[in-house]
Every structure is written in structure tokens, then in C-alpha cells.
C-alpha positions as a printed NumPy array, in Angstrom:
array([[ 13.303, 147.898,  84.014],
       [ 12.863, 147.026,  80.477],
       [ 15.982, 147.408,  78.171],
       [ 15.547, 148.272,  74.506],
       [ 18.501, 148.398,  71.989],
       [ 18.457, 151.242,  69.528],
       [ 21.228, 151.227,  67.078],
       [ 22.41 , 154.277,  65.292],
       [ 21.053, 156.511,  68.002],
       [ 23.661, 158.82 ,  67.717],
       [ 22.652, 159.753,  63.89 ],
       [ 19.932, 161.918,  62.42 ],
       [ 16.486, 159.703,  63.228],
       [ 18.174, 157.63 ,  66.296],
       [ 18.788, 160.838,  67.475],
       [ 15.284, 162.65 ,  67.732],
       [ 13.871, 159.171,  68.26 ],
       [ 16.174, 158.453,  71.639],
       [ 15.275, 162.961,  72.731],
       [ 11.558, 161.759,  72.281],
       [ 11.156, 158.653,  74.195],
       [ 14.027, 158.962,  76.921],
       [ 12.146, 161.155,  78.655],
       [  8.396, 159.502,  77.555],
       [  9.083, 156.459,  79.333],
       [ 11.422, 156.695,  82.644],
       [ 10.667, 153.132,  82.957],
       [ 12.491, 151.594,  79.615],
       [ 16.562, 151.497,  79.874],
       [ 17.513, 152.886,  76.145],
       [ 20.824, 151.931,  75.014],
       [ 22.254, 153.787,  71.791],
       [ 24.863, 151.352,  69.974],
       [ 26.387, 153.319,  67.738],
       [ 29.651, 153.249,  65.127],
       [ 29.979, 157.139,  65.866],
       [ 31.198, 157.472,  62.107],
       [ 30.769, 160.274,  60.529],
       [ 26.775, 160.914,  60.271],
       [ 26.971, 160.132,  64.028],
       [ 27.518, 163.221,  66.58 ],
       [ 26.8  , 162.365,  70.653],
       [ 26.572, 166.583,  71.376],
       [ 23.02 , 165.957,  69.654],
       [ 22.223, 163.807,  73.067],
       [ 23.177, 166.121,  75.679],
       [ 20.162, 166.911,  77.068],
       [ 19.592, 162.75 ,  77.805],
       [ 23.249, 162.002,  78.596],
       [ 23.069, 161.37 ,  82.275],
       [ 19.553, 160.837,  82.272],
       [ 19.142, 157.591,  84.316],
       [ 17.106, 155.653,  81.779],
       [ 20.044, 155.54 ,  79.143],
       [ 22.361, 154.333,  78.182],
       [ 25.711, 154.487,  75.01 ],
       [ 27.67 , 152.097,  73.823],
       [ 30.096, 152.479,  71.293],
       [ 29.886, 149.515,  68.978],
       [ 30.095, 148.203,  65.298],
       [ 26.892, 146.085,  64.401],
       [ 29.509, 144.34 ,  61.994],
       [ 31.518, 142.973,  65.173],
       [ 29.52 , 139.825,  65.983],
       [ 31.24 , 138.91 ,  69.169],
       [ 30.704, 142.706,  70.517],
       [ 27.405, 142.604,  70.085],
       [ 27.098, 139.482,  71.66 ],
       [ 28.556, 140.311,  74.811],
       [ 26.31 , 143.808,  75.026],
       [ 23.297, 141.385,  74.6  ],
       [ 24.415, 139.146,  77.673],
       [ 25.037, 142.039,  79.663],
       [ 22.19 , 144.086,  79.217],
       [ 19.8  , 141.098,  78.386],
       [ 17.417, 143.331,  76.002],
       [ 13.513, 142.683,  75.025],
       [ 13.521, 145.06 ,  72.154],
       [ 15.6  , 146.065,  69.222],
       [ 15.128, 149.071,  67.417],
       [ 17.402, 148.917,  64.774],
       [ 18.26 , 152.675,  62.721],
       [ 21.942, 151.864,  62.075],
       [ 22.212, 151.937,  57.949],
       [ 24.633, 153.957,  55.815],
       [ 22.382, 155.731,  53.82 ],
       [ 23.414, 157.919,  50.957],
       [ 22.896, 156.747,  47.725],
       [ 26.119, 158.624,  46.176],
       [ 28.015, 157.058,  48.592],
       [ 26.235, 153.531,  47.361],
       [ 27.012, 153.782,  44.046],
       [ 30.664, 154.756,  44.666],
       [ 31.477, 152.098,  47.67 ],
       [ 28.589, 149.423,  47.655],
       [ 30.461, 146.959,  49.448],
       [ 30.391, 149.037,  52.57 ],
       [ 26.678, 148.818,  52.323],
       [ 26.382, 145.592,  52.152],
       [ 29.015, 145.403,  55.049],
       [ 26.649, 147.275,  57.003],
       [ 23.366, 147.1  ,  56.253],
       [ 23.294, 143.244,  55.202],
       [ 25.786, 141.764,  57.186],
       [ 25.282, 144.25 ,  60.495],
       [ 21.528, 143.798,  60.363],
       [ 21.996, 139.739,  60.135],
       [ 24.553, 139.837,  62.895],
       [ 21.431, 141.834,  65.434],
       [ 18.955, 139.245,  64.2  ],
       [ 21.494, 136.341,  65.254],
       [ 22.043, 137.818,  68.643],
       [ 18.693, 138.272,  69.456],
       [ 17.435, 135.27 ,  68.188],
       [ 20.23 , 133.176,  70.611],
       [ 19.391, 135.732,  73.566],
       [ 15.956, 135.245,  73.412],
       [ 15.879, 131.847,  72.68 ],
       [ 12.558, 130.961,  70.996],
       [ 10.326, 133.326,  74.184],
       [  8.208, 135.498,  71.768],
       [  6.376, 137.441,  74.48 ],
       [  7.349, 141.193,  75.379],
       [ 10.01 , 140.514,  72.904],
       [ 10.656, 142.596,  69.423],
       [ 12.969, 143.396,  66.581],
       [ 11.972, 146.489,  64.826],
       [ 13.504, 146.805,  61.663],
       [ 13.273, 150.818,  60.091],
       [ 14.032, 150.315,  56.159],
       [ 13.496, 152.522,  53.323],
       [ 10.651, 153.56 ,  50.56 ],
       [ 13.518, 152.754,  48.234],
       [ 13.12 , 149.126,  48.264],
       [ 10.167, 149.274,  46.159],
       [ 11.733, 150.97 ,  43.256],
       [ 10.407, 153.849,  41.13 ],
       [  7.031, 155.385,  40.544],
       [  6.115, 157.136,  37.415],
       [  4.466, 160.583,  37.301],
       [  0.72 , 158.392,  37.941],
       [  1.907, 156.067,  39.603],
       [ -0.146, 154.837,  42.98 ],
       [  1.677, 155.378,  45.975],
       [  4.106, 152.231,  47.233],
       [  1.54 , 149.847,  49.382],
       [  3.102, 147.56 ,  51.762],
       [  2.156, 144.693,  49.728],
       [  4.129, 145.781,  46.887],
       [  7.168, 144.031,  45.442],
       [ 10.269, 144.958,  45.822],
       [ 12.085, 146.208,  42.693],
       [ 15.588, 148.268,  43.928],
       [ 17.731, 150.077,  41.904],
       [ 21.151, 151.416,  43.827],
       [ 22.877, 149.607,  45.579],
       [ 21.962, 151.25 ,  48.966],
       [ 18.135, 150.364,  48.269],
       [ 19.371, 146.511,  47.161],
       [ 21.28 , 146.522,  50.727],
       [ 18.14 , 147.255,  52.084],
       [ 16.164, 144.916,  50.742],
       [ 18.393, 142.303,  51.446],
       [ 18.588, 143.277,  55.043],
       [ 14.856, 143.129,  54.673],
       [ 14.618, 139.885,  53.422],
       [ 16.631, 138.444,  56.29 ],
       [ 14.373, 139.97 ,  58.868],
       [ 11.458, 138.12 ,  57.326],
       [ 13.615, 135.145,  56.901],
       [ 14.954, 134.745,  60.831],
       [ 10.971, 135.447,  61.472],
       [  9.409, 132.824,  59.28 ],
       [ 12.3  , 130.438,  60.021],
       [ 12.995, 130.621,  64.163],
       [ 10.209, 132.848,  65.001],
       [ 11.75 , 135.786,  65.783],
       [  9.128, 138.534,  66.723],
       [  9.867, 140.925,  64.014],
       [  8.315, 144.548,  62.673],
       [  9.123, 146.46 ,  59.338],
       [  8.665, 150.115,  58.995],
       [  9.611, 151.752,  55.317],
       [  9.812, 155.508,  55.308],
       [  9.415, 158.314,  52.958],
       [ 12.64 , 161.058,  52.877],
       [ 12.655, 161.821,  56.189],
       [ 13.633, 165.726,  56.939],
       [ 14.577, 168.241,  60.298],
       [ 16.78 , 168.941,  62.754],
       [ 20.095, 166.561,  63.135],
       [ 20.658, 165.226,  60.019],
       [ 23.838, 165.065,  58.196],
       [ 25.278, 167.914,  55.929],
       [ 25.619, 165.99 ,  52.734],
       [ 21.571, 165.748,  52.315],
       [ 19.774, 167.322,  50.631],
       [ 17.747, 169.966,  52.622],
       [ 21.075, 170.763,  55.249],
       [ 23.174, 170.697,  51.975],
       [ 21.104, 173.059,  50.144],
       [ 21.075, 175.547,  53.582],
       [ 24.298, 175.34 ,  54.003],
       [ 24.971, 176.513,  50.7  ],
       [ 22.566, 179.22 ,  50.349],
       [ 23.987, 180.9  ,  53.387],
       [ 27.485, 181.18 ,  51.958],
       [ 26.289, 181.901,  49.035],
       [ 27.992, 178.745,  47.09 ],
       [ 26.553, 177.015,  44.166],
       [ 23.46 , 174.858,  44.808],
       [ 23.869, 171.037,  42.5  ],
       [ 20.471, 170.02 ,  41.317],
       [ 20.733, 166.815,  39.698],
       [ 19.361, 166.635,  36.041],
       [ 16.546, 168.738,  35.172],
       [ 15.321, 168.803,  39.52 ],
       [ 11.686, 167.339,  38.26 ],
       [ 12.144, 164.043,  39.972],
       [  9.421, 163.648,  43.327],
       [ 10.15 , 163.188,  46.748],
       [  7.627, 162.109,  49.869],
       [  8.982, 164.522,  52.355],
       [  8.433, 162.789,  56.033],
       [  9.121, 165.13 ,  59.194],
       [ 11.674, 163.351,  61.443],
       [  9.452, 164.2  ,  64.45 ],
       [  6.386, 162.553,  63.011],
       [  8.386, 159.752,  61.777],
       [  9.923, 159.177,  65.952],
       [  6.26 , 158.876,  66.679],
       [  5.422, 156.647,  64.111],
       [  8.504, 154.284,  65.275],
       [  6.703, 154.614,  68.773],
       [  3.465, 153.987,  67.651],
       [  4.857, 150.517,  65.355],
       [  6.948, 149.995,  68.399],
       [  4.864, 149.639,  71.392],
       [  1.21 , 148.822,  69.7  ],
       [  2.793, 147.126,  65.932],
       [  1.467, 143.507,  65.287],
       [  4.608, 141.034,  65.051],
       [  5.3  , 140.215,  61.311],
       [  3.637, 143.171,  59.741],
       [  4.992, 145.962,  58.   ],
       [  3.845, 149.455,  58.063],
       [  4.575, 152.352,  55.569],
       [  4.973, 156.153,  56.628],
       [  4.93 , 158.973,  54.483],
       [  4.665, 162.104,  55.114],
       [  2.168, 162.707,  52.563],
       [  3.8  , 165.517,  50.799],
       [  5.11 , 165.386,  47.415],
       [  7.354, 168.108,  45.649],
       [  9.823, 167.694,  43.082],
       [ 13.438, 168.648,  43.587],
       [ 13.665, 171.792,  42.057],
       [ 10.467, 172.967,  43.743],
       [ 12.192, 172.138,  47.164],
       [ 15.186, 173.75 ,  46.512],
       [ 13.721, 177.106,  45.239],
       [ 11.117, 176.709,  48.485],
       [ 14.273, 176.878,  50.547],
       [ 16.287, 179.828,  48.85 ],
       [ 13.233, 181.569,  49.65 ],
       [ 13.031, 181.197,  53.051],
       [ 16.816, 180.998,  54.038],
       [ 17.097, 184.883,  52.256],
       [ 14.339, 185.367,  53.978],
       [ 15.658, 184.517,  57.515],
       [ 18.898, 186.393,  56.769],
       [ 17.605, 190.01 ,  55.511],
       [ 18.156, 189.419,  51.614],
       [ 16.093, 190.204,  49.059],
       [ 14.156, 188.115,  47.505],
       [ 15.377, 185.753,  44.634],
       [ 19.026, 186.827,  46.002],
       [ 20.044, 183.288,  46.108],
       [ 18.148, 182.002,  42.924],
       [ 21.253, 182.585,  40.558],
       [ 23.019, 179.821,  42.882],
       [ 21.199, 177.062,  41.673],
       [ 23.052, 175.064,  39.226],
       [ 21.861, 171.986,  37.138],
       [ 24.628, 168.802,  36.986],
       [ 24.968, 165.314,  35.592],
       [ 21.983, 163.469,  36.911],
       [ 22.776, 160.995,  39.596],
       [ 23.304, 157.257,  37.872],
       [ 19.999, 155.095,  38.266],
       [ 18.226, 158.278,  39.753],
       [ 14.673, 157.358,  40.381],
       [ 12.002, 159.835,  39.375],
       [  9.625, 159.665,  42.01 ],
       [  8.566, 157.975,  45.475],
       [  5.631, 157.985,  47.05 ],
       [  4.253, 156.074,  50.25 ],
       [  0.5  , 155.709,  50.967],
       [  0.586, 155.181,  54.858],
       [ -3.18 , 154.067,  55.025],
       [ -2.233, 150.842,  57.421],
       [ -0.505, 152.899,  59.802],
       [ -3.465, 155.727,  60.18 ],
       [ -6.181, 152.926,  59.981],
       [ -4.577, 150.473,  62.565],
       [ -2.736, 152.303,  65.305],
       [ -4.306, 155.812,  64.746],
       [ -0.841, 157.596,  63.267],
       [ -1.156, 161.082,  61.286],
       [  1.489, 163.003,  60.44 ],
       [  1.235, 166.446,  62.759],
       [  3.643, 168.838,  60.721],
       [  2.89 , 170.249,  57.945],
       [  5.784, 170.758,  55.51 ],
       [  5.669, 174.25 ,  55.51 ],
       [  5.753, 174.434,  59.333],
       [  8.602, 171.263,  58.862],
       [ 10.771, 173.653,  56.559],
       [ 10.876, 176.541,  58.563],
       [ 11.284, 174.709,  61.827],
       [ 14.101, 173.118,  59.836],
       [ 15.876, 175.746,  58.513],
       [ 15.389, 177.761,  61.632],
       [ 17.694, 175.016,  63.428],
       [ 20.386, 174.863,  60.747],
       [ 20.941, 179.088,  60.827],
       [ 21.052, 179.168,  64.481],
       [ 23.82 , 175.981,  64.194],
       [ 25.51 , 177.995,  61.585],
       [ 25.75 , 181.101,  63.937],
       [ 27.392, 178.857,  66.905],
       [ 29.984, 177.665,  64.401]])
């Protein structure tokens, strides 16, 4: 049976990604290395807990040796590695911890798999998921981020990105490690952790607390479905050419504000208010330090070469979305 690695499989993505393919293919062993800190929560892989194709392992990507020995025990072919911290906020207050993680644990995968597999390049692959943030800003015109486009990052979460990037290149061109890049749009759905923006914003409106919209809510966002995004990872995964990199987007724009209001209205909706109850919550702060104004991915590659579309639109997204976070809220 073939084993594949996915780290961070106990967070948002890794989560839907590991409920999607588990049961797709009996005949891969999944094993979810994960931190468990606190964007991680195991109760989202119930359903797959005892299924017999996977597989958890508590571990720190920052603890060499660890993943060393999980390497020679479980002898992988594939890597798919999710494990980041991710929040900008939490960037700008703590960078170190970024680069802790998402530099140093990334480099410490690449050197494991590069001793474990020992120069064999067939059936082999590290698949690195990164971020749209690497490339910097766009303005209002601005064409949407190509893969060939340079990198230009501006917090330090998007620099410890980069970085990480750079090093999966680097341990490709160098030892020739079979390597794949993904960079994704804001990805949105089911799972992810309270302090973003679209569970933050829910959680709010339904107890009726105030809503922060940073600066004047105009900047853009590509808004990416998690569930089109685990199929894109699939797609990359199994059918990917080694070395490339592929953007996905979701191919839907909106600025903050826009969101945010899009959301009242369907959360008073879902809950019997009237409408433009939760309006007055909305509440303008200090804009976030280096905020950039827009992102946008242009995911042509991806649709051309392996046939990838996204499936949900982000109406249908949002209301799937929201309809998962009320019925959490009413189990609480």
C-alpha cells in the first residue's frame, strides 16, 4: 500500500483534504502529522478515524529527529505538506514563530525526504501548498498573479512563505527532489478556524457583537472554496508535472466590506431576523499594518493542463458555509 504524509491534516484544508481522499482511494495509507495547536481539532476526522487506510501522528515538523523516525517507519512516497501558521495578525505580532514553522519545519520535511528517498525520483513527490501572498499586492487593474510572477511579500507570514518556497525549489534544483508548488487564493468553508474572517464574522453576527472591518473594507479578496481547492490538491497531486507550480483561485473577487454585508444578510436570514438587523454591527478599525489591497489568482495552467474548474459557486460556497457554522453554534 502506498503511504502519503499529509501534514497539518488536523486543521482547516488538511482536514477536508484527508475526508475527501480517505475514502477516494482505499489503496493509499494517509498519515496526518499534526502539532494539534490551536487551529488543529481531530473531532473534525471522526468519520475517517478508524478507517483502515489512515493513519495520525502527533508530531512537530520543527522536531527533526521525530520526523525522521516517522519517515523510517512508515517509509512514505508522497508528502503533502499543509502544516503553516497562517494568520497574518498573528505574523506581524510573533514573526519568529513563522519562520519557526513555516521555514524551518518545511526545510526539516524536505531533509527527511530527500535522505529517505535517496536520489529514486519515480512514484516519489513533495507537494508543497503555499499562498497567493507571496506575490505581493495587486492594484485595482492589476492582472491576476501568474505563476511566473515574482515574488514581492509584504508580512511576515507571506515572507515565511516564500522562503519556505524558495527552499523547495532549492532541495529540487540542487538533489533532485521531485517537488510540486500549489499557491492558493483565500480559501473558505466548513472547518476553519474562528479567528478568520468568514467564521469570525458568523460568529459575531449571531451574538450580535461588533463586526471589525479593517480600514475603509474596499480591499479585494479571491475567495477559493475549500472543497474545490481538496480537488485541486488531488488533481496537482496525482497528475502535477514534478517542478511546476500551479495557481488556484477561485475566481471570485469581492472586497471586504461587500463580503461582510453578503454575510449579515444571510446569517439574519437563517435565524428569523429582519433584514439589515445586523448591519448596525459592523464597525470600521485601524487598518491592519502592511494590509494589501487586493489579490487575485488567474488559475489558467491548472484548467488548461489537468482539466481543474472550480465547481462551487460562491453564493452556493457561502450558504453551504454559513449553514455549517449555525448548526456548530447550536451543538455548542
Amino acid at each position: 500500500m502506498e503511504t502519503v504524509f499529509i501534514t497539518g491534516g488536523a486543521g482547516f484544508i488538511g482536514s477536508n483534504l484527508l475526508l475527501y481522499l480517505v475514502p477516494r482511494h482505499p489503496d493509499t495509507c494517509f498519515v496526518n502529522l499534526d502539532k494539534l495547536t490551536y487551529a488543529a481539532n481531530l473531532g473534525y476526522l471522526e468519520a475517517i478515524a478508524h478507517a483502515p487506510n489512515y493513519r495520525f501522528e502527533q508530531v512537530d515538523i520543527c522536531d527533526l529527529e521525530a520526523l525522521r523516525r516517522l519517515f523510517g517507519q512508515y517509509q512514505p512516497q508522497g508528502v503533502i505538506h499543509l502544516a503553516a501558521e497562517s494568520h497574518v495578525d498573528r505574523s506581524i505580532e510573533s514573526p519568529f514563530a513563522f519562520v519557526e514553522t513555516n521555514v524551518m519545519g518545511t526545510l526539516n520535511l524536505l531533509q527527511c525526504a530527500k535522505e529517505a528517498w535517496n536520489g529514486a525520483t519515480d512514484g516519489h513527490r513533495f507537494y508543497h501548498i503555499s499562498t497567493d501572498e507571496v506575490y505581493g499586492a495587486l492594484s485595482l487593474d492589476g492582472t491576476p498573479f501568474r505563476e511566473t510572477d515574482r515574488y514581492d511579500p509584504h508580512s511576515p507570514y507571506s515572507a515565511s512563505k516564500a522562503s519556505s518556497d524558495h527552499f523547495v525549489h532549492a532541495y529540487s534544483d540542487t538533489y533532485g527532489l521531485p517537488v510540486v508548488i500549489s499557491h492558493c487564493s483565500n480559501n473558505y468553508g466548513p472547518r476553519q478556524y474562528g479567528e478568520k474572517l468568514i467564521p469570525l464574522v458568523i460568529d459575531r453576527i449571531v451574538h450580535s457583537q461588533p463586526i471589525p472591518v479593517y480600514g475603509t473594507g474596499e480591499n479585494i479578496r479571491d475567495w477559493l472554496f475549500v472543497e474545490d481547492h481538496v480537488r485541486a490538491i488531488e488533481a496537482i497531486y496525482l497528475r502535477g508535472k514534478d517542478r511546476e507550480v500551479y495557481n488556484i483561485g477561485g475566481e471570485h473577487e469581492t472586497t471586504n466590506i461587500a463580503l461582510v454585508k453578503r454575510l449579515v444578510g444571510l446569517v439574519d436570514e437563517r435565524l428569523g431576523r429582519a433584514e439589515g438587523t445586523s448591519l448596525s454591527l459592523i464597525q470600521f478599525v485601524a487598518d491592519r499594518l502592511g494590509h494589501d489591497f487586493r489579490y487575485a489568482i488567474d488559475a489558467t495552467k491548472l484548467r488548461t493542463s489537468l482539466g481543474w474548474t472550480p465547481l462551487t459557486s460562491f453564493d452556493e460556497g457561502l450558504r453551504l458555509t454559513v449553514d455549517w457554522y449555525l448548526e456548530l453554534s447550536t451543538k455548542k
